[in-house]
C-alpha positions as CSV (number, residue, x, y, z in Angstrom):
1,X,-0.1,13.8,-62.2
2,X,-1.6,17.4,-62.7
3,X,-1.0,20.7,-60.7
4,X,-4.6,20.4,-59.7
5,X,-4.8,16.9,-59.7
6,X,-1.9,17.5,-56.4
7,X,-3.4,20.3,-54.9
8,X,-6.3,18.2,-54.2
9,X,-4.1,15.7,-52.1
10,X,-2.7,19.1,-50.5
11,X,-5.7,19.5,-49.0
12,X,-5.8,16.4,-47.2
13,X,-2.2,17.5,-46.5
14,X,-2.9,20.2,-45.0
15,X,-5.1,18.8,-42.7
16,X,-2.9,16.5,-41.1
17,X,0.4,19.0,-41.4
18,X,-1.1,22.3,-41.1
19,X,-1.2,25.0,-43.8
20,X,1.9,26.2,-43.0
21,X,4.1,23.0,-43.2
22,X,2.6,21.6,-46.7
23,X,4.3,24.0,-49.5
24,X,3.0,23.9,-52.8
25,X,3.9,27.3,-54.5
26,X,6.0,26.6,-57.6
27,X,8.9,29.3,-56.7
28,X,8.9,27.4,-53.3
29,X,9.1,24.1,-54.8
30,X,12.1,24.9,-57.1
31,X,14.5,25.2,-54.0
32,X,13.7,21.2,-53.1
33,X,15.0,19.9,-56.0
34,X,16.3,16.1,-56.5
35,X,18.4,15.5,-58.9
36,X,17.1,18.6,-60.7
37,X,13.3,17.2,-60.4
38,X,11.0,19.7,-59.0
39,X,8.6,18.5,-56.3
40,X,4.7,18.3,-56.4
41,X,4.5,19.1,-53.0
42,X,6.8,19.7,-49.6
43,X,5.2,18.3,-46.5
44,X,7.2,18.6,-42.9
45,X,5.7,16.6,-40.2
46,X,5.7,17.3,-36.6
47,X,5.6,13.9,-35.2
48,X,5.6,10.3,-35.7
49,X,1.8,9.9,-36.0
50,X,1.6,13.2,-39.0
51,X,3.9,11.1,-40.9
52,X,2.3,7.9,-40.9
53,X,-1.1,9.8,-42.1
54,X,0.6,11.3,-44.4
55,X,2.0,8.3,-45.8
56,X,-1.0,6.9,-45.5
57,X,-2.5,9.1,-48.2
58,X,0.1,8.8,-50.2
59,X,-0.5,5.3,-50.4
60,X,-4.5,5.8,-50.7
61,X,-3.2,7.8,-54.3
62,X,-0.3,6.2,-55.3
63,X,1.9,9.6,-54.9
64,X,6.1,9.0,-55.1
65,X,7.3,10.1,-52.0
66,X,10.9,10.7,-51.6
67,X,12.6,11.6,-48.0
68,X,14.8,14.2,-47.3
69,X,17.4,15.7,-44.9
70,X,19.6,18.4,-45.3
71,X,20.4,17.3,-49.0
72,X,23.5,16.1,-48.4
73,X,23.3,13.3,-50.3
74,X,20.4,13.1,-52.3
75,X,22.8,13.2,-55.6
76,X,22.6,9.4,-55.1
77,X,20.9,6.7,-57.6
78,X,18.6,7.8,-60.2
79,X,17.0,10.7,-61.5
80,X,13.5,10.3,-60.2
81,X,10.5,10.4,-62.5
82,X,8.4,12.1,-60.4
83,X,8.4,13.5,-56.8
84,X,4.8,13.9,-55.8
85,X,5.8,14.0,-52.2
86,X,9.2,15.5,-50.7
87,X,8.6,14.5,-47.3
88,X,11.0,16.6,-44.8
89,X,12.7,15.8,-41.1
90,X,12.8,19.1,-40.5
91,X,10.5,19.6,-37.5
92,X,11.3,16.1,-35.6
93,X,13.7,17.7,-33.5
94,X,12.4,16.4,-30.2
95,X,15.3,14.9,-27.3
96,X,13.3,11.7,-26.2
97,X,15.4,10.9,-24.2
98,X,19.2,12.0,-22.7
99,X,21.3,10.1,-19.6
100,X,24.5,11.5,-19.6
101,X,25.5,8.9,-17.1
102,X,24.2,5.8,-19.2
103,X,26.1,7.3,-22.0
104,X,22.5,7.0,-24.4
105,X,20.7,9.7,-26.1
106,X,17.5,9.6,-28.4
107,X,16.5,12.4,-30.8
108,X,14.5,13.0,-33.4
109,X,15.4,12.7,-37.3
110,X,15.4,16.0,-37.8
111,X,18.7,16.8,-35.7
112,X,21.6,17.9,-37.5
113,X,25.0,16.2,-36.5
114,X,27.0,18.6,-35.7
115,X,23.9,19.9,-33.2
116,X,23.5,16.2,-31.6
117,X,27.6,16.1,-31.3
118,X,27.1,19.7,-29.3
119,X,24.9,18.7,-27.3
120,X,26.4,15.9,-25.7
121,X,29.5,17.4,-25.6
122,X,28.4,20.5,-23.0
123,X,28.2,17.0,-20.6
124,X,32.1,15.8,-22.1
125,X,30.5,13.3,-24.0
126,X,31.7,12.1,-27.8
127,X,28.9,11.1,-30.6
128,X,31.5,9.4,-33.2
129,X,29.4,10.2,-36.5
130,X,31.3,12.2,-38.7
131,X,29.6,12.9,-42.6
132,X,30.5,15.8,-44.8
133,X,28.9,19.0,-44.3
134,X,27.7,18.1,-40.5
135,X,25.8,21.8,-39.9
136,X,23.0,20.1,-42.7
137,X,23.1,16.7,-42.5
138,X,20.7,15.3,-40.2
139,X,20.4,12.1,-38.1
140,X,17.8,10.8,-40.2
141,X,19.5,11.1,-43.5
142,X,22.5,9.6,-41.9
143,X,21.2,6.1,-40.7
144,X,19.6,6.5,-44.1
145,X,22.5,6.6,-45.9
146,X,24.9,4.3,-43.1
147,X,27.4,7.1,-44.1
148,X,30.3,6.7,-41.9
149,X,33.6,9.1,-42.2
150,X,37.4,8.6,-40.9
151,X,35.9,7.3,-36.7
152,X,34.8,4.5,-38.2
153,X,38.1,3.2,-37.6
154,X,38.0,3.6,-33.4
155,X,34.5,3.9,-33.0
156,X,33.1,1.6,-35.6
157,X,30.0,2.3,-37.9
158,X,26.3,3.6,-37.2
159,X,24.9,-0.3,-36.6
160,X,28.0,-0.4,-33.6
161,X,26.0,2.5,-31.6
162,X,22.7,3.0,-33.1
163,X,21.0,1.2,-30.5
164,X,17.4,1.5,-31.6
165,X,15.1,3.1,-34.5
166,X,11.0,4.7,-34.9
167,X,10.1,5.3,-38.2
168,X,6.8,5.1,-40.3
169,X,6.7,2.1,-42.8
170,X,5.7,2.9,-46.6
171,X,2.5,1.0,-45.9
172,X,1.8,3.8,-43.1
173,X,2.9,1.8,-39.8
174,X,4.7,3.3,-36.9
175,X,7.4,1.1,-36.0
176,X,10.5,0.3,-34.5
177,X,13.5,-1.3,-34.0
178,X,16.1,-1.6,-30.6
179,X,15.3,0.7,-27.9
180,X,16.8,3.2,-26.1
181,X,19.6,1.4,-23.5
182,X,22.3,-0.5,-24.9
183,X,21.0,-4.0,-23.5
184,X,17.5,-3.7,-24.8
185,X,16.8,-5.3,-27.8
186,X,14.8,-8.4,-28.8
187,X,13.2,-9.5,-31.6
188,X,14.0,-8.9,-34.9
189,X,17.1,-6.5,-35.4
190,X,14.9,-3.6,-37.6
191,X,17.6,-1.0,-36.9
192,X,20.5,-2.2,-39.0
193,X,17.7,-3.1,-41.6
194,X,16.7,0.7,-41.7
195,X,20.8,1.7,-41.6
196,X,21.7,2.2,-45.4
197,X,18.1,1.7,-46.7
198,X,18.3,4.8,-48.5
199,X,14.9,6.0,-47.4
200,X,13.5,2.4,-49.5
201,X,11.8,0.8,-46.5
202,X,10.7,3.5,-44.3
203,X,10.8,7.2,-43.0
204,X,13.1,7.7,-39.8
205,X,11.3,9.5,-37.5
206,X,14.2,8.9,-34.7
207,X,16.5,7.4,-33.3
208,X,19.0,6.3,-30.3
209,X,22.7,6.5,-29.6
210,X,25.3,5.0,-27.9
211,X,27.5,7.8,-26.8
212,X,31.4,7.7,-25.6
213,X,33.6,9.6,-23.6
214,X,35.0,12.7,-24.7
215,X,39.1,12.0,-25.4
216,X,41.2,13.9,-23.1
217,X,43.4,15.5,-25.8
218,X,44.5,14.3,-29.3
219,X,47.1,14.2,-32.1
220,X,47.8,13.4,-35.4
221,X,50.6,11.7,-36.7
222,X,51.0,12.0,-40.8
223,X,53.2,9.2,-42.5
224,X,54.6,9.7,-46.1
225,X,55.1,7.4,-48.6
226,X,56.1,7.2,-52.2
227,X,53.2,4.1,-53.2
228,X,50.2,2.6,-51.7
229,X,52.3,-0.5,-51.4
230,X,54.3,1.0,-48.9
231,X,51.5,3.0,-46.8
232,X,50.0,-0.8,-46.7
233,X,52.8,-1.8,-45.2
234,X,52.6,0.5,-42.4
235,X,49.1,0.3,-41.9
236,X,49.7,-3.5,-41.2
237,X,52.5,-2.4,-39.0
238,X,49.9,-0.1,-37.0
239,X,47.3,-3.2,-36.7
240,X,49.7,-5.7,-35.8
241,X,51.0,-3.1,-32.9
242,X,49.3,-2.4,-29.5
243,X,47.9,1.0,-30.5
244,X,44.3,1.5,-30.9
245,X,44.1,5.0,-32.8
246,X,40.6,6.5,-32.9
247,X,41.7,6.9,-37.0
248,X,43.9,5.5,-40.0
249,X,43.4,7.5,-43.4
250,X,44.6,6.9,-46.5
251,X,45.0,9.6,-48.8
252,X,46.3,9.2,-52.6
253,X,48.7,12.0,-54.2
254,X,45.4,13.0,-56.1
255,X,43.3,13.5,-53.2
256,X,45.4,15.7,-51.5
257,X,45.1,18.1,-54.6
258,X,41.2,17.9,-53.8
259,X,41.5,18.7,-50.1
260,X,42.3,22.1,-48.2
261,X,45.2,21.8,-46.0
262,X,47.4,18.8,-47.7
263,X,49.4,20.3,-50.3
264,X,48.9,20.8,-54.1
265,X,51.2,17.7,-54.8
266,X,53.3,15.0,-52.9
267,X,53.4,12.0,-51.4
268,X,50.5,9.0,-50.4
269,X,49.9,10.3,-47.1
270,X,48.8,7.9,-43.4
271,X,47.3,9.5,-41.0
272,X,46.6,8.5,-37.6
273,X,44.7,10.3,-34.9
274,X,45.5,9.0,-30.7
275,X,43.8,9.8,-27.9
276,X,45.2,9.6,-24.6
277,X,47.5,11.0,-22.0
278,X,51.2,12.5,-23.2
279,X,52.6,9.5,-22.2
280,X,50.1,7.6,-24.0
281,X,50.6,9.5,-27.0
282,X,54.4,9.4,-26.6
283,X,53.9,5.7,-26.8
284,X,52.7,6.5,-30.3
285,X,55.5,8.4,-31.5
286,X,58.3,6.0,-30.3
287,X,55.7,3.4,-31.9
288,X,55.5,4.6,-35.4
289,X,59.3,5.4,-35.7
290,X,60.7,7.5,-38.6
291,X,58.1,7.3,-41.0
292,X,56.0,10.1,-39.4
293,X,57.0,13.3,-41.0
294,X,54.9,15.8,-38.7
295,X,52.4,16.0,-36.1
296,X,49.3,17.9,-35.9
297,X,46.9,19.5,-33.0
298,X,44.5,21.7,-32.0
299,X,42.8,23.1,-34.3
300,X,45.0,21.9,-37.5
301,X,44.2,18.6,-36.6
302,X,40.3,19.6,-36.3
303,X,40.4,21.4,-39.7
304,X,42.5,18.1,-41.4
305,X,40.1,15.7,-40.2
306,X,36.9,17.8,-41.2
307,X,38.4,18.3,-44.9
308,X,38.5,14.2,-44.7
309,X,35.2,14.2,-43.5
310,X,34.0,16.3,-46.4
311,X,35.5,14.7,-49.5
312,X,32.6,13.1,-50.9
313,X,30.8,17.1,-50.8
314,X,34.7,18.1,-52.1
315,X,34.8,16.2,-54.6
316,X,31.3,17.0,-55.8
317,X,31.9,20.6,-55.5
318,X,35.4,20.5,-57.6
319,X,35.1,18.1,-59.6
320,X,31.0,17.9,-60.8
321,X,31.4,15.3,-63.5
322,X,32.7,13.2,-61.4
323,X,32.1,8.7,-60.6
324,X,32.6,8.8,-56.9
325,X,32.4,5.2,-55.0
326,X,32.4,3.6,-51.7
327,X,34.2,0.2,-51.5
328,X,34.4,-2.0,-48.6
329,X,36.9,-4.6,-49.2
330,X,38.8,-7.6,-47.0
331,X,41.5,-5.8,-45.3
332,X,44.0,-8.0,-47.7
333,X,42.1,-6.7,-51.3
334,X,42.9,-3.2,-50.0
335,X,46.6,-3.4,-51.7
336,X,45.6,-4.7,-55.2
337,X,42.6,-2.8,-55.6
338,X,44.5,0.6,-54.9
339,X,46.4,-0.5,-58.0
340,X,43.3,-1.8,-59.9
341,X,41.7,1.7,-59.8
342,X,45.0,2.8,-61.4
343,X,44.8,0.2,-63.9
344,X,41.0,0.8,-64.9
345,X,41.5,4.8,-65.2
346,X,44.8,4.9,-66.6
347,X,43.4,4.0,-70.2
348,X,40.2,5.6,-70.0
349,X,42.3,9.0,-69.2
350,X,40.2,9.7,-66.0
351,X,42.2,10.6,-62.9
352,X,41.4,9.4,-59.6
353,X,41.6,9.9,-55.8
354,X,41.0,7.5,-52.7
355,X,41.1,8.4,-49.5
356,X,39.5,6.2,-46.5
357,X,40.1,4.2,-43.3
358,X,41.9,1.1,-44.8
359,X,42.4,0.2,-41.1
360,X,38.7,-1.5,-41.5
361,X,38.9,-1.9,-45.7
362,X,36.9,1.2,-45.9
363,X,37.8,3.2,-49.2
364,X,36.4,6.1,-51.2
365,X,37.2,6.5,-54.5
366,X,36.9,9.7,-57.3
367,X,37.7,9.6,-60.8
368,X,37.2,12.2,-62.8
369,X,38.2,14.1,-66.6
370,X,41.1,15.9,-66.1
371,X,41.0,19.9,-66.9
372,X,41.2,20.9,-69.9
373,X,40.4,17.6,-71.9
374,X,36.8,15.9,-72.6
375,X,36.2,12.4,-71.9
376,X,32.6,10.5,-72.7
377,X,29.9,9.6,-70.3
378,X,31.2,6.0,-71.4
379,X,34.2,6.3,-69.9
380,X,32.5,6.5,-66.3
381,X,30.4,3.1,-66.5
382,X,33.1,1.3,-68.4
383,X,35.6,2.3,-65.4
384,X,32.9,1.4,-63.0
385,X,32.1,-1.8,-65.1
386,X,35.8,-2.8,-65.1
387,X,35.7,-2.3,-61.5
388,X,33.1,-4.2,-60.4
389,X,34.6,-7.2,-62.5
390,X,37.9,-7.1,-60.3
391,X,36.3,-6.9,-57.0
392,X,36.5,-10.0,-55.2
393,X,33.4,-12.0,-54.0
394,X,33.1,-10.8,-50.5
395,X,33.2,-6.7,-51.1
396,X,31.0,-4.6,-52.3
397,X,30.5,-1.3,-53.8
398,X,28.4,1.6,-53.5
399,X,28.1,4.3,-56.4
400,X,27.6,7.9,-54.0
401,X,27.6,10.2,-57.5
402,X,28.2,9.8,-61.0
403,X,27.9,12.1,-64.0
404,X,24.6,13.3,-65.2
405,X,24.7,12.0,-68.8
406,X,25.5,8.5,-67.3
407,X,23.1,8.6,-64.6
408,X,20.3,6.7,-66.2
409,X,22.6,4.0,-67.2
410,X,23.7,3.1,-64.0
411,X,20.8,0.9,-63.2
412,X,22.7,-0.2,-59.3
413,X,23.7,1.8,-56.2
414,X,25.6,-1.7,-54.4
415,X,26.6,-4.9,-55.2
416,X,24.0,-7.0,-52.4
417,X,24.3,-10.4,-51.8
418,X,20.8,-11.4,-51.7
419,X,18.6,-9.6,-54.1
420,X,15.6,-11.1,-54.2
421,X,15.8,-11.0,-50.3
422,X,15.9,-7.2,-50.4
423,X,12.8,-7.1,-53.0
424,X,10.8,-9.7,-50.4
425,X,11.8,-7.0,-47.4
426,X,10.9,-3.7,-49.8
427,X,7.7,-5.6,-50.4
428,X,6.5,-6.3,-46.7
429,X,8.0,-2.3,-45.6
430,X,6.3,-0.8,-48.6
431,X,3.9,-2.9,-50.4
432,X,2.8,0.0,-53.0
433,X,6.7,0.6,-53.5
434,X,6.0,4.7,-53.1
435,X,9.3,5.3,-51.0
436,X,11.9,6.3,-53.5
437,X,10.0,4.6,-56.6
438,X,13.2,3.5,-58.8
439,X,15.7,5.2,-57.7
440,X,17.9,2.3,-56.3
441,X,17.5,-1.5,-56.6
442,X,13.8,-1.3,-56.5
C-alpha cells in the first residue's frame, strides 16, 4: 500500500479522530515501531464509538491494524508485514465507574497499572496486577496479553478479578463481556475470551476489576537451596502447610545474575511474601523453620519483588538475543521440567534462567548465548523444539521473545488445545482477519 494511497484513508481518519490524534508524518511514525516495522498511520481514539469507525474503515480497505499499549510487549510473535494501522489506548482513560465499598472499579484501556493500583490505593485498596515496567503498561495491553507476575500466587490471574470487558470487534462491533459488579454476568463468558487474545479478536476499550484489601504490613522470607529438587521440596512443604502467602518465587542461580538486588552468584533462591499481623507473620517464621536465610521489608522487599516483576523487560534489556518462555505446567511437572531446560540447553551451549510462582506451576524461562561466544539462530528453535517435545500433554507454552534471526521461523506463540476452535472464534470476532494479520496462530 502507497504513501498516498494511506493518506487517503487518513482522511477519513481524521474525520472520525480529529486532526490531531491521526499522525502520519514519517519522523513521527518511526517512534511506533513493531518489531522494527514502521507504521502507515497512528490513530488514538477517544472513545468506544471512534474506535469502532475507525475499525470500520479499516475493514472497508483491508488496512492491517495492530493495537498497542505502552509497548511493553509488542516484541511478541512475528515480524509483521505491514502496519497500515497502529491503533493506540492512549486517550481511553475515562473511570466508568469506582465503589470503594463494593471493592469494583472500571477504567478505560488506556490506564497504566501502576496509575489504576494508585488510585485505589488513596482509598487502602489493593489491585493485584503486577507486569514489568507498570509506569507504561496499560490495562488494555494487559488483559491483552493475560500477563500475570509473582501475585498470581495469592491473588490468582486476570480472569480471577477481571469481572467484565467493552471492546470494538475486528468486524467494527462494540461489545462486551461481564459487567461491572462481581455477581453480574450471564451469557456467554467474552471476558476470559478477550484475556490473552493478543489483540487477535478485538480492541479493548475497557474494562472492570475486582479489587482487594490493602495488606496491613508485609514480609519476605528468602529460602536457599543448593538444586531445584530441594526448593521443590519446600514449596510442597509451604502448600501442604496452613499458610496462604500472597507469593512463592522461584529463582534459578542464573537469574539472580540477571536481577538487581540478588547477588552476582549463589544459591536457587524461594521466596515468600505474608501478609498479616506480627503474630501472623511470626506464624510464618516458626513455620518455615531453618531454611529461611533472611527476611526482607519495607522498601527492600518492594524493590525485590518489582525486579521479579520486571524480568521478562530484564532479560530483554541484558540479554537481547535471547528465547524467553512462559510455561504453565501441573504443579508435579514443575520438578522435571526445571531439569529438562538444563538438559535441552546444556548441549546447545545456551545458558538459562527461570524464575516464577511454582506455587501455581507458573514458570518463566530465558536462555540465552553466553558472553563472549556465538551460538546460531538454530540453537534457539532446536532448544525450543526439544522443549515442546518434553512437555507433558496438559501444559502449555508461550514464546514472549526470541531472537531476530529466528523470528520468522517460529511460526507459534502457544501450544492451544483446540486450534481449529480458535480459527472458528478469530473468524466470527474478525471476519476480514485485519487485527494483528499473521502475527500469532492466525
Amino acid at each position: 500500500m502507497s504513501t498516498a494511497t494511506t493518506t487517503r484513508f487518513g482522511a477519513e481518519l481524521r474525520a472520525i479522530c480529529d486532526a490531531g490524534y491521526v499522525i502520519e508524518d514519517p519522523a513521527l511514525l518511526r517512534q511506533h515501531q513493531v518489531l522494527g516495522v514502521v507504521p502507515l498511520t497512528v490513530v488514538t481514539p477517544g472513545s468506544a464509538d471512534e474506535t469502532a469507525a475507525v475499525m470500520r474503515v479499516a475493514n472497508e480497505h483491508g488496512l492491517n491494524v495492530v493495537p498497542a499499549g505502552g509497548f511493553t510487549a509488542q516484541n511478541m510473535g512475528r515480524k509483521p508485514v505491514q502496519v497500515d494501522v497502529l491503533l493506540s489506548t492512549s486517550r481511553l482513560r475515562d473511570v466508568e465507574h469506582y465503589d470503594a465499598a463494593d471493592l469494583t472499579i472500571g477504567v478505560g484501556a488506556g490506564w497504566t497499572v501502576a496509575n489504576l493500583a494508585a488510585k485505589v490505593a488513596a482509598d487502602n485498596l489493593y489491585f493485584p496486577g503486577d507486569p514489568a515496567l507498570p509506569e507504561r503498561a496499560t490495562v488494555g495491553g494487559l488483559l491483552a496479553t493475560g500477563f500475570c507476575g509473582p501475585h498470581r500466587h495469592g491473588y490468582g490471574g486476570l480472569r480471577d478479578y477481571c469481572i467484565g470487558v467493552r471492546f470494538v470487534t475486528g468486524g467494527g462491533r462494540k461489545a462486551k463481556g461481564g459487567g461491572r459488579v462481581v455477581k453480574n454476568v450471564a451469557g456467554y463468558d467474552m471476558m476470559k475470551l478477550l484475556i490473552g487474545s493478543y489483540g487477535t479478536l478485538g480492541f479493548i476499550t475497557s474494562a472492570s476489576f475486582k479489587l482487594f484489601p490493602a495488606p496491613r504490613q508485609t514480609r519476605t522470607f528468602i529460602a536457599e537451596f543448593s538444586g531445584a529438587a530441594e526448593a521443590v521440596q519446600f514449596r510442597n512443604h509451604v502448600l501442604r502447610s496452613p499458610l496462604d502467602p500472597i507469593c512463592l518465587e522461584l529463582v534459578s542461580p542464573d537469574a539472580r545474575q540477571l536481577l538487581h538486588g540478588f547477588g552476582s552468584d549463589g544459591p536457587w533462591l524461594v521466596l515468600l511474601r505474608a501478609a498479616g499481623s506480627d503474630t501472623v507473620l511470626a506464624r510464618y517464621r516458626a513455620e518455615l523453620g531453618p531454611a529461611v536465610a533472611r527476611e526482607l521489608d519495607g522498601i527492600e522487599e518492594q524493590e525485590a519483588w518489582r525486579a521479579l516483576s520486571n524480568f521478562s523487560h530484564t532479560v530483554e534489556k541484558r540479554c537481547p538475543q535471547s528465547l524467553l518462555l512462559s510455561l504453565q505446567l501441573p504443579l508435579r511437572e514443575v520438578g522435571p521440567i526445571l531439569q529438562q531446560l538444563a538438559t535441552v540447553a546444556g548441549p546447545l551451549r545456551l545458558k538459562h534462567a527461570v524464575v516464577g510462582r511454582f506455587g501455581v506451576g507458573h514458570l518463566l524461562a530465558a536462555l540465552w548465548q553466553p558472553t563472549g561466544s556465538t551460538v546460531p539462530a538454530k540453537a534457539f528453535t532446536d532448544a525450543l523444539s526439544g522443549l515442546r517435545h518434553r512437555l507433558p500433554i496438559d501444559a502449555s507454552l508461550a514464546v514472549l521473545d526470541c531472537p531476530s534471526e529466528g523470528r520468522a521461523d517460529i511460526a507459534w506463540v502457544a501450544t492451544p488445545t483446540h486450534v481449529e476452535s480458535m480459527r472458528v472464534v478469530k473468524k466470527v470476532l474478525d471476519p476480514n482477519d485485519i487485527l494483528n494479520h499473521g502475527r500469532f496462530l492466525f
